[in-house]
mmCIF entry with sequence, helices, sheets and N, C-alpha, C, O atoms, coordinates in Angstrom:
data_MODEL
# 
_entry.id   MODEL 
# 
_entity.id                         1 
_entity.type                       polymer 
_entity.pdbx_number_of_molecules   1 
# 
_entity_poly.entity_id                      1 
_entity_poly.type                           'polypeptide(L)' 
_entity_poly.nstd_linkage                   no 
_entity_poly.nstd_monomer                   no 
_entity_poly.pdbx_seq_one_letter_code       
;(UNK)(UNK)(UNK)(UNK)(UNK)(UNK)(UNK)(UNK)(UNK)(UNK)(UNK)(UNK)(UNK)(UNK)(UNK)(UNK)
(UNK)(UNK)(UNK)(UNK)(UNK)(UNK)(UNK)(UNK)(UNK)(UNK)(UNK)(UNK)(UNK)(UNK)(UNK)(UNK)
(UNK)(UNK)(UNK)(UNK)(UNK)(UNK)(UNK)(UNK)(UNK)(UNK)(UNK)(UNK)(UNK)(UNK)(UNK)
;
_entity_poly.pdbx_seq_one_letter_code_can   XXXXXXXXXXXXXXXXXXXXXXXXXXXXXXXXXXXXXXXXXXXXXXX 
_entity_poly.pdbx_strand_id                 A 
# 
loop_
_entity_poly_seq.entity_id 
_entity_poly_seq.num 
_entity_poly_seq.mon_id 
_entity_poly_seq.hetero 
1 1  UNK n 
1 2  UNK n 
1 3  UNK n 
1 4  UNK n 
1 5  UNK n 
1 6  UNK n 
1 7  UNK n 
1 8  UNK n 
1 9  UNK n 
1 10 UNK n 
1 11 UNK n 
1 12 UNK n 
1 13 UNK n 
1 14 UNK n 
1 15 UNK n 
1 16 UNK n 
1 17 UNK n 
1 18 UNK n 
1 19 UNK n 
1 20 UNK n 
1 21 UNK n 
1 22 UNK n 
1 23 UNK n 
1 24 UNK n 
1 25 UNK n 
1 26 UNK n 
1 27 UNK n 
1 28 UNK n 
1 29 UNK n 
1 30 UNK n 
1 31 UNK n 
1 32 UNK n 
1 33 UNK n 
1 34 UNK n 
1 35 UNK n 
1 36 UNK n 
1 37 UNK n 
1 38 UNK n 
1 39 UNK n 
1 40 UNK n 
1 41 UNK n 
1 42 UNK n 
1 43 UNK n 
1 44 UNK n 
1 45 UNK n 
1 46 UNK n 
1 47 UNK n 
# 
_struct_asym.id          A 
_struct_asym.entity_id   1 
# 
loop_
_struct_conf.conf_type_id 
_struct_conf.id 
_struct_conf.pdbx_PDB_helix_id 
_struct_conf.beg_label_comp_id 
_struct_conf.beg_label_asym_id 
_struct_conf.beg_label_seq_id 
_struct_conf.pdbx_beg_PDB_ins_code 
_struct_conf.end_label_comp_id 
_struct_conf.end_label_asym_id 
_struct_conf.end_label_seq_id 
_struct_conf.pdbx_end_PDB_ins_code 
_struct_conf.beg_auth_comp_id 
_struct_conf.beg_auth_asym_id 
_struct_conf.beg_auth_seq_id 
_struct_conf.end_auth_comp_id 
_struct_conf.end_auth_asym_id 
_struct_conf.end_auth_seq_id 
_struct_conf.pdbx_PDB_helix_class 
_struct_conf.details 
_struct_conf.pdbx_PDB_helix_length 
HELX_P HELX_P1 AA1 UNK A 14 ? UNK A 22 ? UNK A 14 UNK A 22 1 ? 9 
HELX_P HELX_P2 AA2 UNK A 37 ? UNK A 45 ? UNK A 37 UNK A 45 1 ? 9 
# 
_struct_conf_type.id          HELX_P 
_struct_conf_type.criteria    ? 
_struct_conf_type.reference   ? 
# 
_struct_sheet.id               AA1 
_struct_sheet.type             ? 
_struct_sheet.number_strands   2 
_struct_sheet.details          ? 
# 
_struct_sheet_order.sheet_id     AA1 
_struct_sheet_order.range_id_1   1 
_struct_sheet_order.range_id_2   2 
_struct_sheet_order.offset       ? 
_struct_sheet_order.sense        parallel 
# 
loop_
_struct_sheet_range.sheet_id 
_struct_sheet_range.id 
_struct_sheet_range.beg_label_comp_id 
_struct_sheet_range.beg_label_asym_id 
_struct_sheet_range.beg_label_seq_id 
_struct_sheet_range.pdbx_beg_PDB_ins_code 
_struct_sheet_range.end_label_comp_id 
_struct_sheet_range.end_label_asym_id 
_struct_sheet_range.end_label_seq_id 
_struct_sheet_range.pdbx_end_PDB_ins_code 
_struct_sheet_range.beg_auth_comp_id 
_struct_sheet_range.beg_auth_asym_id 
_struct_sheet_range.beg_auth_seq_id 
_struct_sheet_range.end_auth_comp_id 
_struct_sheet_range.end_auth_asym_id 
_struct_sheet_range.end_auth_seq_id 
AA1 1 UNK A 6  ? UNK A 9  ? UNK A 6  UNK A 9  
AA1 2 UNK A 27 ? UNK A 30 ? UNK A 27 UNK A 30 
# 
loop_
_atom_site.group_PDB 
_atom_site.id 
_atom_site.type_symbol 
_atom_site.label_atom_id 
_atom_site.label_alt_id 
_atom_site.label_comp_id 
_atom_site.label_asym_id 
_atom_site.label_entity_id 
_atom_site.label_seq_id 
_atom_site.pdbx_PDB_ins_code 
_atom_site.Cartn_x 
_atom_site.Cartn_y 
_atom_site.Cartn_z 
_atom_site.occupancy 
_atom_site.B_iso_or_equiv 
_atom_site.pdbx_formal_charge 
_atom_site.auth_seq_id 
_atom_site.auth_comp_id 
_atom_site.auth_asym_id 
_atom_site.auth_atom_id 
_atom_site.pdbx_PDB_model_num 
ATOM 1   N N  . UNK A 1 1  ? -41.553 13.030 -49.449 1.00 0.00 ? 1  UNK A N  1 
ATOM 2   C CA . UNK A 1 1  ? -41.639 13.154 -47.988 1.00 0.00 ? 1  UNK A CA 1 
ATOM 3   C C  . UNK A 1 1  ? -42.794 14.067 -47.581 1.00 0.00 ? 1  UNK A C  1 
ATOM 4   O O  . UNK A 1 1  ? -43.224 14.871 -48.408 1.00 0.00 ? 1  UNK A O  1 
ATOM 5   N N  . UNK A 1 2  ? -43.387 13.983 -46.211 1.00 0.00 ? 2  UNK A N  1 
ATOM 6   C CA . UNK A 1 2  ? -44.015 15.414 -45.791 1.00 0.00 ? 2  UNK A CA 1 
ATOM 7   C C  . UNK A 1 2  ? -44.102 15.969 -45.069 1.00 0.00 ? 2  UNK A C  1 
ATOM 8   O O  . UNK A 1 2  ? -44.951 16.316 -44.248 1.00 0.00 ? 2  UNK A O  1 
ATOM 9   N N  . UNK A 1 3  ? -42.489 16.244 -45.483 1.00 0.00 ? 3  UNK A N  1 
ATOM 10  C CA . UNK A 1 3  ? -42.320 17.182 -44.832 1.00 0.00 ? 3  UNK A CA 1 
ATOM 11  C C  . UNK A 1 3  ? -42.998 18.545 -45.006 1.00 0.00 ? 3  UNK A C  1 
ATOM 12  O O  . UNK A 1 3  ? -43.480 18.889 -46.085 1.00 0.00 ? 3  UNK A O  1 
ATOM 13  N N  . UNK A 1 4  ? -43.021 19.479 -43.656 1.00 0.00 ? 4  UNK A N  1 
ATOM 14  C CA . UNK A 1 4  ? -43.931 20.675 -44.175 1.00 0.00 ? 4  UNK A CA 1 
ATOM 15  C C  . UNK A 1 4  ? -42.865 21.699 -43.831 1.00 0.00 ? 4  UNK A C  1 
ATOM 16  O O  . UNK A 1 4  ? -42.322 21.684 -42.726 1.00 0.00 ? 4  UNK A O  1 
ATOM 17  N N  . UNK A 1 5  ? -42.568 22.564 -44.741 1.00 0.00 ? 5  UNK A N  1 
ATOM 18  C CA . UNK A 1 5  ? -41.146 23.455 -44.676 1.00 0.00 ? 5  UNK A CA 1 
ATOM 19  C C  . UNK A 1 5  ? -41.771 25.256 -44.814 1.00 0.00 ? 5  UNK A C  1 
ATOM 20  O O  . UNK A 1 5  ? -42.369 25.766 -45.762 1.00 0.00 ? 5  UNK A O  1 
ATOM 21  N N  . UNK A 1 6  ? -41.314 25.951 -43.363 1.00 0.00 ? 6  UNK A N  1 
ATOM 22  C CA . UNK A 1 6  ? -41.814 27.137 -43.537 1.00 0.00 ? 6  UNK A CA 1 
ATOM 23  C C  . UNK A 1 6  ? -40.025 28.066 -43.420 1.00 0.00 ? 6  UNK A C  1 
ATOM 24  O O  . UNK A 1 6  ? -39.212 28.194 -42.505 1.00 0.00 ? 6  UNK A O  1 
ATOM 25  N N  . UNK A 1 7  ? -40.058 28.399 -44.446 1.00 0.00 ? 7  UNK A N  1 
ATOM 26  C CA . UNK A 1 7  ? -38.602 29.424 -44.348 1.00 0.00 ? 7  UNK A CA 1 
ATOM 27  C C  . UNK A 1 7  ? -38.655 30.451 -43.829 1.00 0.00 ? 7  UNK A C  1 
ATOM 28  O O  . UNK A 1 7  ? -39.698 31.098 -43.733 1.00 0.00 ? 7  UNK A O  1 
ATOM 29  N N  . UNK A 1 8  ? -37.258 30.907 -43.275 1.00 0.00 ? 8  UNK A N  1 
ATOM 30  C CA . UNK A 1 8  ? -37.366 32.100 -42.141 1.00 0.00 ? 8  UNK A CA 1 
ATOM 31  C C  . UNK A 1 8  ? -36.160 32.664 -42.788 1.00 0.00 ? 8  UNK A C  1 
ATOM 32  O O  . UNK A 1 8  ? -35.511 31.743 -43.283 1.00 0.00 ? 8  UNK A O  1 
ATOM 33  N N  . UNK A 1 9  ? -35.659 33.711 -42.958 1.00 0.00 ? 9  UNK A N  1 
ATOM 34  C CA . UNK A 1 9  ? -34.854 34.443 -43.600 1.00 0.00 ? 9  UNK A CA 1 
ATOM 35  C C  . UNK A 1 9  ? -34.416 36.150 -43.451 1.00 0.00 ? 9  UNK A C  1 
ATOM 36  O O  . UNK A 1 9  ? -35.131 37.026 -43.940 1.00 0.00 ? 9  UNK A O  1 
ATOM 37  N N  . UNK A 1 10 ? -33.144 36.452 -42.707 1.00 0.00 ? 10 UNK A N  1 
ATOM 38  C CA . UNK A 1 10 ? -32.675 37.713 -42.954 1.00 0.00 ? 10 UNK A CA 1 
ATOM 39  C C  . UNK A 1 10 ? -32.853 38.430 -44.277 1.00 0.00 ? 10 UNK A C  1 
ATOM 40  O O  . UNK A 1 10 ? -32.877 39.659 -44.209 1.00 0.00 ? 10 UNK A O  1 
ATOM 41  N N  . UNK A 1 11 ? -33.000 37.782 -45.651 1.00 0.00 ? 11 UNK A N  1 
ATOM 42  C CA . UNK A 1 11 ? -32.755 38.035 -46.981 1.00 0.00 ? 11 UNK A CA 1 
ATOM 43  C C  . UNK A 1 11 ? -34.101 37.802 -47.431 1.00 0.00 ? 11 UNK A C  1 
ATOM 44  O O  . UNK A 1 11 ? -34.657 36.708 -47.343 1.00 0.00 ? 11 UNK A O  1 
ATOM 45  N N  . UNK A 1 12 ? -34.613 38.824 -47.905 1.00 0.00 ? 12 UNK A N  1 
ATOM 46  C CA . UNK A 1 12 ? -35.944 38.669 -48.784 1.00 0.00 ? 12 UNK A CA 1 
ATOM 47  C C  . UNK A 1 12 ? -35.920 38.973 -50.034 1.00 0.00 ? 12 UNK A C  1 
ATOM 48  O O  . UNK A 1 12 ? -36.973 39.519 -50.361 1.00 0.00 ? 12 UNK A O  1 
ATOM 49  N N  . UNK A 1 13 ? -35.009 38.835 -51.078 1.00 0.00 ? 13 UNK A N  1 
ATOM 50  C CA . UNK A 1 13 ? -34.680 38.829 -52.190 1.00 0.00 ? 13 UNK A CA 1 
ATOM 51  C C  . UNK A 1 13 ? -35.788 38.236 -53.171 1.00 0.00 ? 13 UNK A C  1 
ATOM 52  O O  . UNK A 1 13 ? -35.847 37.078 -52.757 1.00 0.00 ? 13 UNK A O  1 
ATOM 53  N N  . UNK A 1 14 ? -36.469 38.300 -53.952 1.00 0.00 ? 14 UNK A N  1 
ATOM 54  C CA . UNK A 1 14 ? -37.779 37.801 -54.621 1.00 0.00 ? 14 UNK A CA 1 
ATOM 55  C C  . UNK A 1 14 ? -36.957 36.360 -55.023 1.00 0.00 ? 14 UNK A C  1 
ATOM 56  O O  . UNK A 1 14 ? -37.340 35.209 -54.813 1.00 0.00 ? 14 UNK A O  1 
ATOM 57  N N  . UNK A 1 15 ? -35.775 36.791 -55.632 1.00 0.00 ? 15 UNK A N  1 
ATOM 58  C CA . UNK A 1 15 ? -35.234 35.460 -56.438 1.00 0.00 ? 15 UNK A CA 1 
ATOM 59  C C  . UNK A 1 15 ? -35.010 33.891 -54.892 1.00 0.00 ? 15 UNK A C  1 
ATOM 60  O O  . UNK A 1 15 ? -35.124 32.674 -55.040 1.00 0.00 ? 15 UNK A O  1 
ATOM 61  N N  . UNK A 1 16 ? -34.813 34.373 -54.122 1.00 0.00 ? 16 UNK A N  1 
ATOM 62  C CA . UNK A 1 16 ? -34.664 33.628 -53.113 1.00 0.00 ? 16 UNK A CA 1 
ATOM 63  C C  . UNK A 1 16 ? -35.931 32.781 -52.411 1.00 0.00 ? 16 UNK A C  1 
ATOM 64  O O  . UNK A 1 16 ? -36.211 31.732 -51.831 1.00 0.00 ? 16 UNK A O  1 
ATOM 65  N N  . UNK A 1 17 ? -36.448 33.967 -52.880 1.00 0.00 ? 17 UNK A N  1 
ATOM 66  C CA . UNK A 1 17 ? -38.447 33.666 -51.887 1.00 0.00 ? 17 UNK A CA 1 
ATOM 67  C C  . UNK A 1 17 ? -38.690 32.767 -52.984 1.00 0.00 ? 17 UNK A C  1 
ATOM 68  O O  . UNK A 1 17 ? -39.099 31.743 -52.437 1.00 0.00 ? 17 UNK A O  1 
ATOM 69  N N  . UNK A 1 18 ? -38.660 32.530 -54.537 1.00 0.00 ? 18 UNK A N  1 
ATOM 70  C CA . UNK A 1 18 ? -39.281 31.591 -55.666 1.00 0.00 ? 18 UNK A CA 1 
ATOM 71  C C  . UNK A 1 18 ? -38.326 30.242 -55.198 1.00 0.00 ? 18 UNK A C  1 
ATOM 72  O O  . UNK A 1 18 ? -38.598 29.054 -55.025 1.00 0.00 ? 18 UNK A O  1 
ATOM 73  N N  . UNK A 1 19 ? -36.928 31.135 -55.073 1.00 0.00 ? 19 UNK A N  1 
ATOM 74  C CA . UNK A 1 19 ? -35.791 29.456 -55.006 1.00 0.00 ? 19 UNK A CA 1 
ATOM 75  C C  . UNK A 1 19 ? -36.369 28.611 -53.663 1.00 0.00 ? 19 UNK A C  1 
ATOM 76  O O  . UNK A 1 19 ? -36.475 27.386 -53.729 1.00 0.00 ? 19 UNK A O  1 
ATOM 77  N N  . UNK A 1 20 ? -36.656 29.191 -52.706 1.00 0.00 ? 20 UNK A N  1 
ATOM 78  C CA . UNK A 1 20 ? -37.294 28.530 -51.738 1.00 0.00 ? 20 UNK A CA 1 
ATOM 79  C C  . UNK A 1 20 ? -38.732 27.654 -51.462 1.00 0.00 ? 20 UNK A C  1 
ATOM 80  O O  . UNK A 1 20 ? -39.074 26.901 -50.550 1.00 0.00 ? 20 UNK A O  1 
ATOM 81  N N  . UNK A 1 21 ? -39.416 28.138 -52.729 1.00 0.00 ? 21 UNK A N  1 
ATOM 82  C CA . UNK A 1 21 ? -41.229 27.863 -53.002 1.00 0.00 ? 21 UNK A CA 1 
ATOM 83  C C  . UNK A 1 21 ? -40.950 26.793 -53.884 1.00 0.00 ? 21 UNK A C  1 
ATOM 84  O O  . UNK A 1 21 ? -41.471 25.678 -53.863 1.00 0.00 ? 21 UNK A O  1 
ATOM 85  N N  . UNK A 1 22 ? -40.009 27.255 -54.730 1.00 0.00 ? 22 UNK A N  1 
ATOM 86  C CA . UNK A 1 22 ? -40.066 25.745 -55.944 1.00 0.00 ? 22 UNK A CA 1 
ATOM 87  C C  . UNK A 1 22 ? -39.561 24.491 -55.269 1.00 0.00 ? 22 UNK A C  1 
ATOM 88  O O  . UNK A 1 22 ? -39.854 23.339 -55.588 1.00 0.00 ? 22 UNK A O  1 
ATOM 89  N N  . UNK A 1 23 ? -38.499 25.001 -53.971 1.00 0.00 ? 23 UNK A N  1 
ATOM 90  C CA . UNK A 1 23 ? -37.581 23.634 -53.341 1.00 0.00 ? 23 UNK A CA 1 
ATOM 91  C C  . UNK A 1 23 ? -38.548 22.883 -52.480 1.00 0.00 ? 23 UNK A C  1 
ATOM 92  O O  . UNK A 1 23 ? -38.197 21.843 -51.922 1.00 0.00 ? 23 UNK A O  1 
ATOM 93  N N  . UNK A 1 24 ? -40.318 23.602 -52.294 1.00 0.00 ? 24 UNK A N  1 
ATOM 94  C CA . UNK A 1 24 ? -40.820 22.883 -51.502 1.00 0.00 ? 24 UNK A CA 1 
ATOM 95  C C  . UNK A 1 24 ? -41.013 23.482 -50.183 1.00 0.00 ? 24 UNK A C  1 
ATOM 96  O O  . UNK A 1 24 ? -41.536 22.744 -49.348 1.00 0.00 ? 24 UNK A O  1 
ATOM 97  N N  . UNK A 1 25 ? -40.685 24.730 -49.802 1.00 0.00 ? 25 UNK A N  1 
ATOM 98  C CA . UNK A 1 25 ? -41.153 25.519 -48.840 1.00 0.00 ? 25 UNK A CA 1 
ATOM 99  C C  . UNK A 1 25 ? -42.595 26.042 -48.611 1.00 0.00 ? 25 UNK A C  1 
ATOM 100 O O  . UNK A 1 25 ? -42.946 26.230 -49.776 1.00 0.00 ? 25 UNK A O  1 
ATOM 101 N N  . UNK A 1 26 ? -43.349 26.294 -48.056 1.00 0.00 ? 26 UNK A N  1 
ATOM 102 C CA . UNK A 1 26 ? -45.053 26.484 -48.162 1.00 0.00 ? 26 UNK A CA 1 
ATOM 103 C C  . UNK A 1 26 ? -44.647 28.100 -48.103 1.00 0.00 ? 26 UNK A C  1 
ATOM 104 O O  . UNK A 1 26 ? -44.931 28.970 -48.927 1.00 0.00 ? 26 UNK A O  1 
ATOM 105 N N  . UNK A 1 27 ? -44.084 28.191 -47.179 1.00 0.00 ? 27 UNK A N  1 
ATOM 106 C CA . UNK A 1 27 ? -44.172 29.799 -46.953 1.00 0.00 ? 27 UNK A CA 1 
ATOM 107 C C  . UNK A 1 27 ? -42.925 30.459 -46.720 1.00 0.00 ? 27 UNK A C  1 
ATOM 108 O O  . UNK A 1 27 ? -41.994 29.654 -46.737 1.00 0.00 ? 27 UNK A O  1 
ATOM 109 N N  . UNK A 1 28 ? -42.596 31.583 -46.520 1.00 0.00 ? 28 UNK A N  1 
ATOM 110 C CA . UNK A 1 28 ? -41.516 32.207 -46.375 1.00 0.00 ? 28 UNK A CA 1 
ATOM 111 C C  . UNK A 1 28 ? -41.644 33.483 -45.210 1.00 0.00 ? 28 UNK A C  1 
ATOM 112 O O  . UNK A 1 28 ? -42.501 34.367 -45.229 1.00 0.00 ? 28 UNK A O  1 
ATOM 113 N N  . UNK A 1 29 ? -40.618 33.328 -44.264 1.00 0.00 ? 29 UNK A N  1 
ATOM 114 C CA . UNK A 1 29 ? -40.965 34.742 -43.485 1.00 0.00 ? 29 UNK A CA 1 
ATOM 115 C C  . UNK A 1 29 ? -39.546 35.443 -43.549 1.00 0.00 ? 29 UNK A C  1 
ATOM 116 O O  . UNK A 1 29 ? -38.485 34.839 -43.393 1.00 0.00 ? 29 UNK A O  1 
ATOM 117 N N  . UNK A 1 30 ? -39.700 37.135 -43.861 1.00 0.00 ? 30 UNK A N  1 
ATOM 118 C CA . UNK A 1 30 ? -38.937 37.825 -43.804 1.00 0.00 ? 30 UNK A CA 1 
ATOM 119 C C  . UNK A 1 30 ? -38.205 38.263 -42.341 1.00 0.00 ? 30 UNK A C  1 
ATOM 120 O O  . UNK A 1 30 ? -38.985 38.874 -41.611 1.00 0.00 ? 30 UNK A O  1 
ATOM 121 N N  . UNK A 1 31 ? -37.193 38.114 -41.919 1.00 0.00 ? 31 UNK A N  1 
ATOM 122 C CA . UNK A 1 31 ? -36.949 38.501 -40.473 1.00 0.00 ? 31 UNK A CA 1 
ATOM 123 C C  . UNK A 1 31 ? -36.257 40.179 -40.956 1.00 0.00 ? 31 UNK A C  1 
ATOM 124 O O  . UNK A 1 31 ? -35.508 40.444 -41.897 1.00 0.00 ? 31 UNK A O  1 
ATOM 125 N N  . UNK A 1 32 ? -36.972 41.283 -39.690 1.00 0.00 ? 32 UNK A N  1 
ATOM 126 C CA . UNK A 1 32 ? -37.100 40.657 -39.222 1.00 0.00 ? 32 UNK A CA 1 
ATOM 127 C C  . UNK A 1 32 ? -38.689 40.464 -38.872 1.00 0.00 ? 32 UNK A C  1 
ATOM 128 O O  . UNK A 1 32 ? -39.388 41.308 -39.432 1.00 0.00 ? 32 UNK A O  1 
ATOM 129 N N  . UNK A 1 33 ? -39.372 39.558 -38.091 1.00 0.00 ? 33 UNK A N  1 
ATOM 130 C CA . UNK A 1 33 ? -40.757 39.695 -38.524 1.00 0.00 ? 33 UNK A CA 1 
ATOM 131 C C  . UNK A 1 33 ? -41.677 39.802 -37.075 1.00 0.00 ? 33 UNK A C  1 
ATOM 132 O O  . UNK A 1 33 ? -41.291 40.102 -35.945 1.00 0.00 ? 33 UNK A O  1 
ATOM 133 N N  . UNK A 1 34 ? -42.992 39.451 -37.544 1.00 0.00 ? 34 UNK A N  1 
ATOM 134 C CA . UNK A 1 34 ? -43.802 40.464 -36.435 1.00 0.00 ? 34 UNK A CA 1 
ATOM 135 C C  . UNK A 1 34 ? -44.242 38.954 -36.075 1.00 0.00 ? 34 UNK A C  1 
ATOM 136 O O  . UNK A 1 34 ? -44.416 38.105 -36.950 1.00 0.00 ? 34 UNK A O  1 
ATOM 137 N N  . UNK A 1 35 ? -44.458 38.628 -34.242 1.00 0.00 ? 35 UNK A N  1 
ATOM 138 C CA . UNK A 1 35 ? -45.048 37.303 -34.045 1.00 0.00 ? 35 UNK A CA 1 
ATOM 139 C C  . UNK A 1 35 ? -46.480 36.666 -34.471 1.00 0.00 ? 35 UNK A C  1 
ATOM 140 O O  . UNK A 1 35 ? -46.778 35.472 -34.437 1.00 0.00 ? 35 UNK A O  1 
ATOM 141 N N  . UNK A 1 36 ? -47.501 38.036 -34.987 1.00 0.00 ? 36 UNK A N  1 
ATOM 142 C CA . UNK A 1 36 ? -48.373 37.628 -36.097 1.00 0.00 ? 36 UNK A CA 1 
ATOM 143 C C  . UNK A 1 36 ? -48.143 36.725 -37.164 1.00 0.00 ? 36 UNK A C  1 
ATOM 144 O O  . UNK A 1 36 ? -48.730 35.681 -37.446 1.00 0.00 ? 36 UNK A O  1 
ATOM 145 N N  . UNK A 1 37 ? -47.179 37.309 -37.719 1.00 0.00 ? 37 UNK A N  1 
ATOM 146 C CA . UNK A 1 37 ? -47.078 36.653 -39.097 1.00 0.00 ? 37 UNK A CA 1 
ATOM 147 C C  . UNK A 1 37 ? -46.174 35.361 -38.961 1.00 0.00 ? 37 UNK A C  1 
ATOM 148 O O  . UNK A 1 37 ? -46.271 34.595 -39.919 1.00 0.00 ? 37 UNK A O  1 
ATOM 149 N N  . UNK A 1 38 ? -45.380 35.006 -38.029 1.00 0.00 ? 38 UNK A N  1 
ATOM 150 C CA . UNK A 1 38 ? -45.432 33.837 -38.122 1.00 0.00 ? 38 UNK A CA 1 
ATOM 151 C C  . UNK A 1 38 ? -46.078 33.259 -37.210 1.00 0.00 ? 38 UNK A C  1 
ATOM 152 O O  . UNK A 1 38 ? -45.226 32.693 -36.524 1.00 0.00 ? 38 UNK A O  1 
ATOM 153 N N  . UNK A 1 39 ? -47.265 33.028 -36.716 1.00 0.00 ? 39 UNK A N  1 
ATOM 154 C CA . UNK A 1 39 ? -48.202 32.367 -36.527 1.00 0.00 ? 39 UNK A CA 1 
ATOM 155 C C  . UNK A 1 39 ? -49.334 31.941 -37.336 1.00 0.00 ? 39 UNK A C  1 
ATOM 156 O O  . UNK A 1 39 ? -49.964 30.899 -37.155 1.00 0.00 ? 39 UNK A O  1 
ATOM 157 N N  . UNK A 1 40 ? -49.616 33.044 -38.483 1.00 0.00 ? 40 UNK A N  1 
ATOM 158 C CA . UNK A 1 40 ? -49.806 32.993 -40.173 1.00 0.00 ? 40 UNK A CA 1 
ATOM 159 C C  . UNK A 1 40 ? -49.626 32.437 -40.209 1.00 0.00 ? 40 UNK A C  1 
ATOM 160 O O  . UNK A 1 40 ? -50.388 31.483 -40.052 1.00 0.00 ? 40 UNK A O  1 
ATOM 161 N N  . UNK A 1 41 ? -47.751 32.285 -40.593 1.00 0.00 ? 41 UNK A N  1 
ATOM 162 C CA . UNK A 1 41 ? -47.428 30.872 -41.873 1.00 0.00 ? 41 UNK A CA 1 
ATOM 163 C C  . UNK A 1 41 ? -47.529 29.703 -40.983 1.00 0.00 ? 41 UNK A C  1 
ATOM 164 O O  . UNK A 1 41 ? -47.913 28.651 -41.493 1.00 0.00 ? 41 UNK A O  1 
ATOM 165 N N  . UNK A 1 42 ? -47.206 29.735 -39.565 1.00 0.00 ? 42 UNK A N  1 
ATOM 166 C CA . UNK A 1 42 ? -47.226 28.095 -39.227 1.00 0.00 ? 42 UNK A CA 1 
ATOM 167 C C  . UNK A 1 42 ? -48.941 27.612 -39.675 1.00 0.00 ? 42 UNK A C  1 
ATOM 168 O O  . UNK A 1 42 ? -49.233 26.540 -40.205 1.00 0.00 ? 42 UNK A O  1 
ATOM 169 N N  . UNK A 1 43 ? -49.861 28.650 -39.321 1.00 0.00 ? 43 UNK A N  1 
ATOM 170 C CA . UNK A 1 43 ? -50.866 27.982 -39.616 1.00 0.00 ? 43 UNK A CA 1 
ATOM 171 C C  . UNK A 1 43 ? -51.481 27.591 -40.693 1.00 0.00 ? 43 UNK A C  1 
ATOM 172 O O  . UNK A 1 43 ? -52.213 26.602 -40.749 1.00 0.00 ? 43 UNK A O  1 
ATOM 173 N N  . UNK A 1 44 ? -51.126 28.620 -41.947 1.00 0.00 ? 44 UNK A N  1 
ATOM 174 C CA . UNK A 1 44 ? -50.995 28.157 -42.930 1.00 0.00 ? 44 UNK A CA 1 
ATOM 175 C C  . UNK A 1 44 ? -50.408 26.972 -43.685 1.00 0.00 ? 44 UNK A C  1 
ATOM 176 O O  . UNK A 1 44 ? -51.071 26.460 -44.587 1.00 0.00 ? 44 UNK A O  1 
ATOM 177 N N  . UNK A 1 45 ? -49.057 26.453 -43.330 1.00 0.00 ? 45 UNK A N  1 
ATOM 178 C CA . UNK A 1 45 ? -48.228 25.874 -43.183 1.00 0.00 ? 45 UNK A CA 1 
ATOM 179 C C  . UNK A 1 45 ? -48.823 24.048 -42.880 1.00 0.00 ? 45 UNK A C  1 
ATOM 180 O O  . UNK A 1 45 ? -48.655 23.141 -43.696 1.00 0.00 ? 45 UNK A O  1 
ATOM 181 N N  . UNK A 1 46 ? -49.505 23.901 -41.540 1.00 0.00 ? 46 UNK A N  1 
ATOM 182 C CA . UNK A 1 46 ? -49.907 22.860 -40.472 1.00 0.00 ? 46 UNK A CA 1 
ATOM 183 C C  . UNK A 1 46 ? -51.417 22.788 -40.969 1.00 0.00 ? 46 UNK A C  1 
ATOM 184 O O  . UNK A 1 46 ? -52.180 21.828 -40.859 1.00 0.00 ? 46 UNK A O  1 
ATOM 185 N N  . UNK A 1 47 ? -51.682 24.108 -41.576 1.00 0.00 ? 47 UNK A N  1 
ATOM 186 C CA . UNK A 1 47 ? -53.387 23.479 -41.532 1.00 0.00 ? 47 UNK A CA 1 
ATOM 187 C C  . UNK A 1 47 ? -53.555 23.011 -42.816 1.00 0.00 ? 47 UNK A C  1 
ATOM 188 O O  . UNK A 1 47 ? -54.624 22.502 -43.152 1.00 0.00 ? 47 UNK A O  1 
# 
């Protein structure tokens, strides 16, 4: 699929941030977070 998957998460656990990257997530944001950084990952993410 392509889908494009950016995770958002109360829990920033390293083991969680890999379980989420290997399932196909581009990026990961820690909440709680700054509206910089996710404008980062979407663009990272979309571009």
């Amino acid at each position: 699929p392509a889908a494009r998957i950016l995770m958002c998460s109360a829990m920033g656990q390293q083991a969680l941030v890999q379980e989420a990257i290997q399932a196909g997530a581009r990026d990961f944001v820690v909440k709680p977070f700054q509206p910089s950084r996710v404008l980062e990952a979407v663009q990272r993410v979309l571009g």
